[in-house]
C-alpha positions as CSV (number, residue, x, y, z in Angstrom):
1,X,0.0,0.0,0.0
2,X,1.4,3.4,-1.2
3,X,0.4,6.6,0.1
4,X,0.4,9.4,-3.2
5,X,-0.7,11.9,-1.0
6,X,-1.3,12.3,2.5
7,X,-2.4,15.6,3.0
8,X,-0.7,18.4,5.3
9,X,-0.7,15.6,8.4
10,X,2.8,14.2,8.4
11,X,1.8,12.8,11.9
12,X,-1.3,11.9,13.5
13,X,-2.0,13.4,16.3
14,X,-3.7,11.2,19.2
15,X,-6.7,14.3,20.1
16,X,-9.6,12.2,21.1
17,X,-11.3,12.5,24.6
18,X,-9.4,9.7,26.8
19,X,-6.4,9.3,24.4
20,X,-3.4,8.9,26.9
21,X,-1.9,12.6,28.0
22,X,1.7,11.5,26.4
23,X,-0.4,10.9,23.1
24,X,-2.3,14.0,22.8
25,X,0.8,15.8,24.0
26,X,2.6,15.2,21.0
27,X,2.5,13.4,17.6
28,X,2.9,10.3,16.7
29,X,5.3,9.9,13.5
30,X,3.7,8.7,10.6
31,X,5.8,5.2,10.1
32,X,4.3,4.6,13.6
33,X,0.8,5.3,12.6
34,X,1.3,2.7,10.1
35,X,2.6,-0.1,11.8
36,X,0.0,0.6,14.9
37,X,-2.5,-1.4,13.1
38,X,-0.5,-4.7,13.0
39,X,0.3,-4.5,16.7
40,X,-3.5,-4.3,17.0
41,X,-4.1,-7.0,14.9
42,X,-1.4,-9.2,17.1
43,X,-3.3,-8.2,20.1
44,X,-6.9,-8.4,19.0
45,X,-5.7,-12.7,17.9
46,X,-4.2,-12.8,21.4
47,X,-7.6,-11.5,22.8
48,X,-9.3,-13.9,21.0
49,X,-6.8,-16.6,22.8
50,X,-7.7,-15.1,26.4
51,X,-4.3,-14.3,27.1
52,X,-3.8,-11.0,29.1
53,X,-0.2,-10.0,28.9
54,X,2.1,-10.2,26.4
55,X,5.9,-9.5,25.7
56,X,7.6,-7.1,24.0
57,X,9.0,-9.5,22.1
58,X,6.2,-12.0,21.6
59,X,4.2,-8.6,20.1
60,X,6.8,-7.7,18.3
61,X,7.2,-11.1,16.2
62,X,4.1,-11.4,15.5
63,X,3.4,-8.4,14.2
64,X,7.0,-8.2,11.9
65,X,9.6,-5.8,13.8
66,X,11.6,-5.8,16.3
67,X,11.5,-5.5,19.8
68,X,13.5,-2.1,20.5
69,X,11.3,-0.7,17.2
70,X,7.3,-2.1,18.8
71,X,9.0,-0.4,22.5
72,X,9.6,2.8,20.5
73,X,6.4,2.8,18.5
74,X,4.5,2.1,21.9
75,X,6.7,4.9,23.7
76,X,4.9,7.3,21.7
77,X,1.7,6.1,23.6
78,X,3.1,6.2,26.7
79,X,3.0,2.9,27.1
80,X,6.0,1.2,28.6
81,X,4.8,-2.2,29.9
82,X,6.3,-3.5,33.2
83,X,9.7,-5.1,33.3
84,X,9.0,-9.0,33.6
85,X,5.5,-8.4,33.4
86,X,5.5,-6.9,30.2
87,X,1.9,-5.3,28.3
88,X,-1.9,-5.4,29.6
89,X,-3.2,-6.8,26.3
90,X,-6.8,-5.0,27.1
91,X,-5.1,-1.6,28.0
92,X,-2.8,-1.5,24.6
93,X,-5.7,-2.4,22.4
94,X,-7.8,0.7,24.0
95,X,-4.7,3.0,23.5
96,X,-4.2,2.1,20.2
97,X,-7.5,2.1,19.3
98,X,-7.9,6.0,20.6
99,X,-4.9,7.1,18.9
100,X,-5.7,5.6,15.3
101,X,-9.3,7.0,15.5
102,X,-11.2,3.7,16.3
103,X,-13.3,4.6,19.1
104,X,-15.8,6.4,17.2
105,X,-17.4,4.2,14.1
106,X,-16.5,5.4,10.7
107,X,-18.5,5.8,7.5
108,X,-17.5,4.2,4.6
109,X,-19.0,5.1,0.9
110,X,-17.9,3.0,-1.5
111,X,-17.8,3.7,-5.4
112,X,-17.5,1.2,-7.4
113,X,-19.6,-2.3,-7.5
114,X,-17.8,-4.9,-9.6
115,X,-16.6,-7.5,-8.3
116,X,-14.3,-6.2,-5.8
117,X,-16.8,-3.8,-5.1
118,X,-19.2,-6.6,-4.4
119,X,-16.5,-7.9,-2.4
120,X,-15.5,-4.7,-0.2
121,X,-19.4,-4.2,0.5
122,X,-19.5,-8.1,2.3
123,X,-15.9,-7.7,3.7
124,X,-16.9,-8.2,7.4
125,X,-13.8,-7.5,9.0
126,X,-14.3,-3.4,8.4
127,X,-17.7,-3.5,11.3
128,X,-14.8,-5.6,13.3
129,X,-12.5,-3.2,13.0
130,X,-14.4,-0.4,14.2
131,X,-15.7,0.7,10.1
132,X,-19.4,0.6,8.8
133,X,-20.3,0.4,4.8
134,X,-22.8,3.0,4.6
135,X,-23.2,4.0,0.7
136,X,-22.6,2.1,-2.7
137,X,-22.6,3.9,-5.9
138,X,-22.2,2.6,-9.1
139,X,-22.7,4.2,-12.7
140,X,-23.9,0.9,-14.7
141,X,-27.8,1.5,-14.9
142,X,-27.7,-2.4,-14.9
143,X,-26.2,-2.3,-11.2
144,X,-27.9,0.9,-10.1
145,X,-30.9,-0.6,-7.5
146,X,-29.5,-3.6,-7.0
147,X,-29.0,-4.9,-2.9
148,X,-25.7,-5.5,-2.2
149,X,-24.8,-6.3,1.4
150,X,-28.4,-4.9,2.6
151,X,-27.3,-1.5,0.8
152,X,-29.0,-0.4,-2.6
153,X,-26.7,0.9,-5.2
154,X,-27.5,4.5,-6.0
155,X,-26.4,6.4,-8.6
156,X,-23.6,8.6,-9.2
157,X,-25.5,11.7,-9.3
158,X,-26.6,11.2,-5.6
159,X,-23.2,10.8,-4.5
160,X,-23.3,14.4,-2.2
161,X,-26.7,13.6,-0.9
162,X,-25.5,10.0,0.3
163,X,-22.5,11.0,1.7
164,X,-24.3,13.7,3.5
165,X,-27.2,11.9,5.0
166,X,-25.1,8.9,6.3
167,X,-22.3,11.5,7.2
168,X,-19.5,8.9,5.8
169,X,-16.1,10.7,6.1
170,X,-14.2,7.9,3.9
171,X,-14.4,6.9,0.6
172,X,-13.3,3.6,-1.7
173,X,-13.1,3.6,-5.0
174,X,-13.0,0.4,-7.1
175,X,-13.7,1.7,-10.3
176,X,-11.8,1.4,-13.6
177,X,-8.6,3.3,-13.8
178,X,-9.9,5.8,-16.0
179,X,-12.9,6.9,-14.6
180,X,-11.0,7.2,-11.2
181,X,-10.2,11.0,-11.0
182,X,-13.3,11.8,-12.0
183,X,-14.8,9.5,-8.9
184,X,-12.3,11.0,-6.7
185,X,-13.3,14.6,-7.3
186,X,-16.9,13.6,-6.6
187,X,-15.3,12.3,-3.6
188,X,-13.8,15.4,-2.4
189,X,-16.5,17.7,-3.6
190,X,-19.2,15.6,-1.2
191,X,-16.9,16.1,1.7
192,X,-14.8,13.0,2.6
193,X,-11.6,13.4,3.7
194,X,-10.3,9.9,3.8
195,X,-10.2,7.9,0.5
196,X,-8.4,4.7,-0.5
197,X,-8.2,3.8,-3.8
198,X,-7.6,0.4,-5.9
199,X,-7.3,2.2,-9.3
200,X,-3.9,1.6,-10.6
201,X,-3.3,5.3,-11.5
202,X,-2.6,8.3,-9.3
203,X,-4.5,10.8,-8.2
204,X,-4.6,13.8,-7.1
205,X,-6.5,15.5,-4.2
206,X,-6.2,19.0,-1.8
207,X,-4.5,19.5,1.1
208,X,-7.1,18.3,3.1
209,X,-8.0,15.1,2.0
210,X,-5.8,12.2,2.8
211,X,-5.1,9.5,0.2
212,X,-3.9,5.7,0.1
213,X,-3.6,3.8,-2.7
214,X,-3.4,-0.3,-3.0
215,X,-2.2,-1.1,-6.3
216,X,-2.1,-4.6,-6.6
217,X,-0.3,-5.4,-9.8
218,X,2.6,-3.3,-8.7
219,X,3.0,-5.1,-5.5
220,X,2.7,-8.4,-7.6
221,X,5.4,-6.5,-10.3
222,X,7.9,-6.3,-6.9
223,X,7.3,-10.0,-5.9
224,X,8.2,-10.7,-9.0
225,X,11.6,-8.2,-9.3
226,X,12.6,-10.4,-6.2
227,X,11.7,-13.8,-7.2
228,X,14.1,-13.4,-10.2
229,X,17.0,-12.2,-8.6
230,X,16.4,-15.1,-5.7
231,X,16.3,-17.8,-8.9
232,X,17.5,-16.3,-11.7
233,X,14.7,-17.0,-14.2
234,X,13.4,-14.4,-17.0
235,X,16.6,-12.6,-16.3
């Protein structure tokens, strides 16, 4: 996942009611904010396995890094853990969850309803993770008023009215390459001020609005870059 624009937030800053006083302090860099989510994910599985404490280290391998790098991430929390004890898996969860944003549920529009539309709209891990698919839009008369997900596609002309009246702050889009600009002006002009995109282009979008971009040929274009030099073939 690339970010092509990400707005005039380098950091994130931790501002919501409850957020540990270290956090709203000060920012939290933005490679932190990104690897935050892992750590959560580690902890929520370790939840799910009734443990209640958990290493620094333990944390740290299961979510990819190392130890000293998860102890400085989490530093930026204010959260330390206790020497042979080591983290409250309840209490990190909460602290990470306030400073990524996930104690309030966001709204999710998404534009778009192909197949990996179709699939985005039934993904149920976004309501576990604290995200609720309010809106699908789609511009193929042949889609428009279909149910997808318990949601009824509407039509690109009542993009504004949809994002207004379900107040969704984020946007997908999972349209065509070439209609994706287009898309994510409508975007902008409705009010969101998150979008993630799955067109293989870039895109452009003011200072306000940030931007993230999964582009999954690419990624499948670097896999391949390293499985040639590791073996050698197509060179």
């Amino acid at each position: 996942m690339d970010t092509q624009r990400t707005g005039p937030r380098a950091h994130a800053r931790a501002a919501e009611p409850g957020a540990p006083a270290r956090a709203r302090s000060r920012d939290v860099p933005a490679a932190t904010v990104a690897r935050l989510p892992g750590y959560l994910r580690v902890l929520h599985a370790l939840t799910a396995d009734d443990v209640v404490t958990t290493s620094s280290e333990e944390l740290a391998a299961g979510a990819g890094v190392t130890s000293a790098q998860l102890r400085k991430d989490l530093s930026f929390l204010g959260s330390y853990g206790r020497r042979g004890v080591g983290y409250d898996v309840q209490h990190l969860s909460e602290q990470i969850a306030v400073v990524l944003g996930l104690t309030t549920q966001r709204r999710v529009v998404i534009v778009g309803i192909g197949n990996l539309g179709h699939a985005l709209a039934n993904y149920s891990v976004f309501a576990e993770r604290g995200f609720a698919v309010v809106g699908l839009v789609d511009a193929d008369p042949g889609v428009v008023g279909t149910a997808v997900a318990g949601l009824v596609v509407r039509p690109p002309e009542e993009l504004a009215a949809l994002v207004s009246s379900t107040d969704a702050t984020i946007g997908i889009i999972a349209t065509p390459a070439a209609g994706a600009q287009e898309v994510c002006d409508a975007l902008v002009a409705a009010g969101v001020v998150g979008i993630l995109t799955f067109a293989p282009r870039s895109l452009r979008v003011p200072a306000h609005v940030d931007l993230r971009a999964v582009d999954v040929a690419s990624e499948l274009q670097i896999l391949a870059f390293h499985d040639r030099r590791r073996t050698g073939t197509g060179a």
